[in-house]
C-alpha positions as CSV (number, residue, x, y, z in Angstrom):
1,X,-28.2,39.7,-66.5
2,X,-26.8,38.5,-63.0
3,X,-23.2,37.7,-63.1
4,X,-23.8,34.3,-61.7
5,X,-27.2,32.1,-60.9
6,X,-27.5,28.9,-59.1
7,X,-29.7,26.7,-59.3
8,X,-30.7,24.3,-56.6
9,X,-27.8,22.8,-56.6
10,X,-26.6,19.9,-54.2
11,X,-23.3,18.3,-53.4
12,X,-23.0,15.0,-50.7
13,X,-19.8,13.6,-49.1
14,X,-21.1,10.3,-48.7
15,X,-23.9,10.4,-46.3
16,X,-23.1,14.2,-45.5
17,X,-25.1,16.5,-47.4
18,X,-22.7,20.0,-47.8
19,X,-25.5,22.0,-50.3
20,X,-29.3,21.2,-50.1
21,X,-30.3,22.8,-53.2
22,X,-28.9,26.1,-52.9
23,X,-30.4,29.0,-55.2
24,X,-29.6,33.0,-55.9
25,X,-28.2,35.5,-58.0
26,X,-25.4,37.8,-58.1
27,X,-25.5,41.0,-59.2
28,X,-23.1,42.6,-61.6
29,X,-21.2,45.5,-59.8
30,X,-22.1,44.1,-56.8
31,X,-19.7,42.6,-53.4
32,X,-21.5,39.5,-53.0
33,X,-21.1,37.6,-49.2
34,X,-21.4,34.1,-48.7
35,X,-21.7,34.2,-44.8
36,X,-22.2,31.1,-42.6
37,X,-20.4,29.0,-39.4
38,X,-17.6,26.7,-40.3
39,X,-18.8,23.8,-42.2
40,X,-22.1,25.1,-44.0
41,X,-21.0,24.3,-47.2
42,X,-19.2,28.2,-48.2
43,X,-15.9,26.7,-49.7
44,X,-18.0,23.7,-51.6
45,X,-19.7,25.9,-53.2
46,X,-17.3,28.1,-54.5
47,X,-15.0,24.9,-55.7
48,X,-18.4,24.1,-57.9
49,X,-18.4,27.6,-59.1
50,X,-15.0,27.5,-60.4
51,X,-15.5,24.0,-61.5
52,X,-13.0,22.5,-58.6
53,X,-15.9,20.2,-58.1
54,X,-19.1,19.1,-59.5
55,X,-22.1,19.3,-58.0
56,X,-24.5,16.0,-57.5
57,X,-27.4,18.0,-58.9
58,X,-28.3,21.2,-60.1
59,X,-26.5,23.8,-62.1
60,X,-25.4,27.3,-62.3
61,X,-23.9,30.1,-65.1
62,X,-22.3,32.4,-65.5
63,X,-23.1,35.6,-67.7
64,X,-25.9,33.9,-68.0
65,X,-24.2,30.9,-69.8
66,X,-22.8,27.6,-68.7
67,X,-18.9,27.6,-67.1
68,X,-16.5,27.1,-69.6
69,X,-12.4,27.8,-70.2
70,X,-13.4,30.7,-72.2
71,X,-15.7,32.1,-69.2
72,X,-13.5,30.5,-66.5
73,X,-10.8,33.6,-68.3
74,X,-13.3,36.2,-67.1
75,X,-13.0,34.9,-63.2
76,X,-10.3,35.6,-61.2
77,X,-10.0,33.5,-57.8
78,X,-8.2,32.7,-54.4
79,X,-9.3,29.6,-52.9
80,X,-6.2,28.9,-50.8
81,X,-3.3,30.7,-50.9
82,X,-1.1,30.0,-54.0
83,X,2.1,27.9,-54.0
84,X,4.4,30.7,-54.7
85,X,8.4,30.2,-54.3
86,X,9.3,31.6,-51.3
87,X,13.0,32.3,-52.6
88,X,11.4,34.2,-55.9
89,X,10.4,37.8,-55.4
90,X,7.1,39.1,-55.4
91,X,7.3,40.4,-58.9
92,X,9.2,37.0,-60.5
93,X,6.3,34.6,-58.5
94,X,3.5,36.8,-60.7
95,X,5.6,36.3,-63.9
96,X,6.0,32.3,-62.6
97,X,1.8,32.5,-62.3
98,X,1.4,34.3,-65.4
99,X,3.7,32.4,-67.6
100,X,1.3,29.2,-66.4
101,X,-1.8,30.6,-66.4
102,X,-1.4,32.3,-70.0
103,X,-3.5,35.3,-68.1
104,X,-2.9,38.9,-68.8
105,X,0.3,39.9,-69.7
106,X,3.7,40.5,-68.8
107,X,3.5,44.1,-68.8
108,X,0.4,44.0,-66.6
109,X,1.8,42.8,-63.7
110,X,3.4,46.2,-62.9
111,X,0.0,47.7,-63.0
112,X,-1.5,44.6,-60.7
113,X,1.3,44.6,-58.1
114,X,0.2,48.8,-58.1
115,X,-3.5,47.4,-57.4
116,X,-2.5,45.3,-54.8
117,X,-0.2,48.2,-53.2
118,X,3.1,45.8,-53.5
119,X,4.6,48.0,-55.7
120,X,7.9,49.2,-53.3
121,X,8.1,45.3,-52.3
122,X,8.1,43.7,-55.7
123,X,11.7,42.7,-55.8
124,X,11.2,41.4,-52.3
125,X,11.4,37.8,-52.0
126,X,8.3,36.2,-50.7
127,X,9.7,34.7,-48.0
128,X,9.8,38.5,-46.6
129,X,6.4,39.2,-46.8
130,X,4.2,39.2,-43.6
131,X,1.2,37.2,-44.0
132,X,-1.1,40.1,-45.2
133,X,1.4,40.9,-48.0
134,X,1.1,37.4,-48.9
135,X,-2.6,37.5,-49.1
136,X,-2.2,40.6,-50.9
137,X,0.5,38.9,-53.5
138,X,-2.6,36.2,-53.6
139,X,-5.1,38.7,-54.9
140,X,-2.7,40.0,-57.5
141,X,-2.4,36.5,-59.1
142,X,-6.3,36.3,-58.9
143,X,-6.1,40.0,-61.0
144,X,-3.9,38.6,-63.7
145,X,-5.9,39.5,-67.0
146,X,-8.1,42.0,-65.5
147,X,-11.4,39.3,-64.9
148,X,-14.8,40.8,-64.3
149,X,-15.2,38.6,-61.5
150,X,-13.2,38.1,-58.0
151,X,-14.1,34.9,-55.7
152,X,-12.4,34.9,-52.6
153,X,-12.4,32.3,-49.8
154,X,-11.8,33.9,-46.6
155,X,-9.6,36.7,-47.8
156,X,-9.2,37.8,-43.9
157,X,-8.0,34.2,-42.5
158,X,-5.7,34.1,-39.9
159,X,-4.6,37.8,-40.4
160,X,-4.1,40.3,-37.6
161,X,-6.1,43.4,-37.2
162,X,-3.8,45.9,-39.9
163,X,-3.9,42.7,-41.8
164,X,-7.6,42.6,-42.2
165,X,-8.1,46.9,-42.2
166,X,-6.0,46.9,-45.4
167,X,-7.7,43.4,-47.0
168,X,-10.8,45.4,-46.3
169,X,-9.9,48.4,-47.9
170,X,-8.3,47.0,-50.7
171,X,-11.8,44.9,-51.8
172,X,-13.3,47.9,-51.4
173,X,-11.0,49.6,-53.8
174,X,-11.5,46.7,-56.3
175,X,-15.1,47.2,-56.0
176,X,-14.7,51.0,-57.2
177,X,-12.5,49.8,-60.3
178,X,-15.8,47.9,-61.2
179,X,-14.7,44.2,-60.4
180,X,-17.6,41.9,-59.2
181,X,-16.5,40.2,-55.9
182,X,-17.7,36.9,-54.3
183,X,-16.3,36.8,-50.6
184,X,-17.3,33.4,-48.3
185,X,-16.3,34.4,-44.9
186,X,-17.9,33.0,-41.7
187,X,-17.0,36.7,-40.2
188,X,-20.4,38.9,-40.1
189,X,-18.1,41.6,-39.5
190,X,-16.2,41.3,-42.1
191,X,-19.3,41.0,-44.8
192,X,-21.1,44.1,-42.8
193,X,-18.5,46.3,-43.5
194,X,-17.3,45.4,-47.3
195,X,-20.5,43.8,-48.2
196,X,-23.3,44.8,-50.5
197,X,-25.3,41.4,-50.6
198,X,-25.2,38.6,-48.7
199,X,-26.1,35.0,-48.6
200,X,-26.1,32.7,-45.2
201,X,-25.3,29.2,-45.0
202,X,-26.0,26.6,-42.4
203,X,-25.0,23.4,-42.9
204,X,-25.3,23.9,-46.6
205,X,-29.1,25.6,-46.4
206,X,-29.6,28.7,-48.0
207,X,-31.5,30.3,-45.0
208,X,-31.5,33.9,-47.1
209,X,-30.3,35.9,-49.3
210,X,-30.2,40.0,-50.4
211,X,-28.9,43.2,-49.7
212,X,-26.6,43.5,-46.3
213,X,-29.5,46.3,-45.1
214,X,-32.0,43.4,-46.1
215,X,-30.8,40.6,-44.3
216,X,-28.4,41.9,-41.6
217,X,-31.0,44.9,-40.9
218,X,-30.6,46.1,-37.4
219,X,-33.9,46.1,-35.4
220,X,-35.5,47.6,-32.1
221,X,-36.7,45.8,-29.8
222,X,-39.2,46.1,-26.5
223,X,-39.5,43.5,-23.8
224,X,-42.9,43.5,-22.1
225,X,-44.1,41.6,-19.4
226,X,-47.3,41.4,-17.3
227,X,-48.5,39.9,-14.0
228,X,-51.8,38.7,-16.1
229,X,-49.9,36.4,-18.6
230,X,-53.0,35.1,-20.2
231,X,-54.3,38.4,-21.0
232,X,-51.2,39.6,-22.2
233,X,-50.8,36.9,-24.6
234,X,-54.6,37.8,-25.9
235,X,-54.1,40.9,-26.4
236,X,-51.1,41.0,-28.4
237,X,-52.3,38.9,-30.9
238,X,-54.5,42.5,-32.0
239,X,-51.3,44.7,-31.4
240,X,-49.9,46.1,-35.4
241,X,-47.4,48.0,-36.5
242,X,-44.7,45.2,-35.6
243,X,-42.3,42.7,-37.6
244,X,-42.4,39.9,-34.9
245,X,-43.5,38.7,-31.4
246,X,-41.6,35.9,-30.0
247,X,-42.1,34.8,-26.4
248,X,-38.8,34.1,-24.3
249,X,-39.4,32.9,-20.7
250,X,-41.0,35.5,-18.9
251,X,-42.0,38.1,-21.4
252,X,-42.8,38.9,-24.8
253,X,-40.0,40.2,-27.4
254,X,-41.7,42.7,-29.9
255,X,-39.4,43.6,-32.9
256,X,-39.7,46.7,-34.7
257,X,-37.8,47.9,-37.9
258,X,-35.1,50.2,-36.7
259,X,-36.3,53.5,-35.5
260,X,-39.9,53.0,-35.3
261,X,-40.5,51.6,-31.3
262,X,-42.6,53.8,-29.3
263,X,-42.7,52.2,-26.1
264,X,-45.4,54.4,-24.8
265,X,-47.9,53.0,-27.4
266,X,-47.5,49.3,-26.4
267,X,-47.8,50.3,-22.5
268,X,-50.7,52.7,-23.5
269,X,-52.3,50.0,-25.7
270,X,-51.9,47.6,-22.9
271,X,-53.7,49.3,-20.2
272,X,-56.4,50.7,-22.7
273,X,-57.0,46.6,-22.8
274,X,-57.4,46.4,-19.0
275,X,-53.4,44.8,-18.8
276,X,-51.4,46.3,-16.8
277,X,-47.4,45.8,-17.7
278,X,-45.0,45.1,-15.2
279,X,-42.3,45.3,-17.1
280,X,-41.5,47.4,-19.8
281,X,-37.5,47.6,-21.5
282,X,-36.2,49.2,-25.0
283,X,-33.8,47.0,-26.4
284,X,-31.4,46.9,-29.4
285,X,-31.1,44.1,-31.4
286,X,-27.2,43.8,-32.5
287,X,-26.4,42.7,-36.0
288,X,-24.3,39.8,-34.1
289,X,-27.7,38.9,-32.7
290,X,-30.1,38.5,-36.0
291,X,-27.2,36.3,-37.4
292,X,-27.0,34.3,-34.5
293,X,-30.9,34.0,-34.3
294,X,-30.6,32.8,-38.5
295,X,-28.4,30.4,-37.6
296,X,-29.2,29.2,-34.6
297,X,-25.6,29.4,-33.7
């Protein structure tokens, strides 16, 4: 049973459409990516998810049953980063959040500030904290009662390099304690590197969804070009053993899965068709550049 399922569901501002029938499933276990430009619907969809807002049409459940308090207990989250009192102390704002929330206990908020390595800063008062610390602090409220699930809403925002190495590490730790996590980020970086699936989002279109080796996969590429254009373009169309041919001004753009280009067979196919390349280059296709290409961004 996926931890979560949507299904097509839609949400409008007005005459602005932010979801157009958005669909897929999240594995248990898994570190689930909603990836996609600024303004492609991520946050909308995670405020339906945690039932912030409603959605116009469609529906979605969780454990494989309809939201409710009872499940919304299971599902920790960080939407924006909490009010905490910036006079209190790291330690006394989880108590404040705790005492609110009616989520986890007291005496689990030594072994959550441990999680979130605050630990030696707990009776630091959050004014103190530098603004990864506070992210971190975030997280911790989000672990309050040990939920199965995790949604985070661009848990790397607006921190600096160390700020985002530790974020990084510390979902990936999360992940090994066996916590489900739901990131939207519009960073590819970040989802490549702490991502196990992945969804992309363009103005609130699924485009696709699947594994990060799936839908991010990295791909070879050879550029071909010949003086006979015409024949060229004839002859390709009996060429196999390749994803995708696109034309892009001059020449042709052949994609391969990753490690399986032999330029030599394309130029020896080629001439054993009377077409004589011109021009012949072995390219890489960069994760940037297949995201890029999805979104058209």
């Amino acid at each position: 049973m996926p931890v979560l399922q949507l299904q097509q569901v839609e949400k409008s501002y007005g005459q602005i459409k932010a979801l157009k029938g958005v669909s897929f499933e999240v594995p248990e276990g898994s570190v689930y990516g909603i990836l996609g430009p600024n303004g492609s619907g991520k946050t909308t969809l995670l405020s339906i998810i945690l039932d912030v807002l409603k959605a116009d049409n469609g529906d979605y459940k969780w454990f494989g049953e309809p939201g409710s308090p009872e499940i919304r207990k299971q599902i920790g989250s960080l939407l924006e980063t909490p009010n905490f009192y910036h006079y209190l102390s790291g330690i006394n704002n989880l108590r404040v959040t705790q005492s609110i929330s009616e989520r986890g206990s007291l005496q689990s908020i030594e072994e959550v500030l441990k999680k979130v390595k605050l630990s030696e800063r707990k009776n630091s008062r959050f004014s103190s904290y530098s603004l990864g610390m506070k992210q971190r602090l975030a997280i911790g409220a989000a672990l309050l009662g040990n939920p199965r699930v995790l949604v985070l809403d661009e848990p790397t925002n607006g921190l600096d390099p160390v700020g985002i190495a530790e974020m990084r590490e510390l979902i990936k730790e999360l992940h090994k304690q066996g916590h489900t996590i739901i990131i939207a980020s519009h960073l590819l970086d970040e989802v490549e590197k702490v991502c196990t699936h992945v969804a992309i989002l363009k103005t609130g279109e699924l485009l696709i969804s699947g594994t990060v080796d799936e839908v991010l996969t990295d791909e070879d590429i050879i550029e071909i070009g010949a003086e006979d254009d015409e024949s060229l373009t004839r002859i390709l169309e009996d060429f196999q053993g390749h994803t995708k041919l696109k034309k892009e001004g001059d020449y042709f753009h052949i994609f391969f899965e990753k490690g399986t280009a032999r330029p030599e067979e394309i130029n020896a196919f080629c001439f054993s068709k009377g077409v004589r390349l011109s021009h012949l280059v072995f390219r890489k296709q960069r994760l940037e550049a297949k995201f890029f290409e999805l979104t058209g961004n």
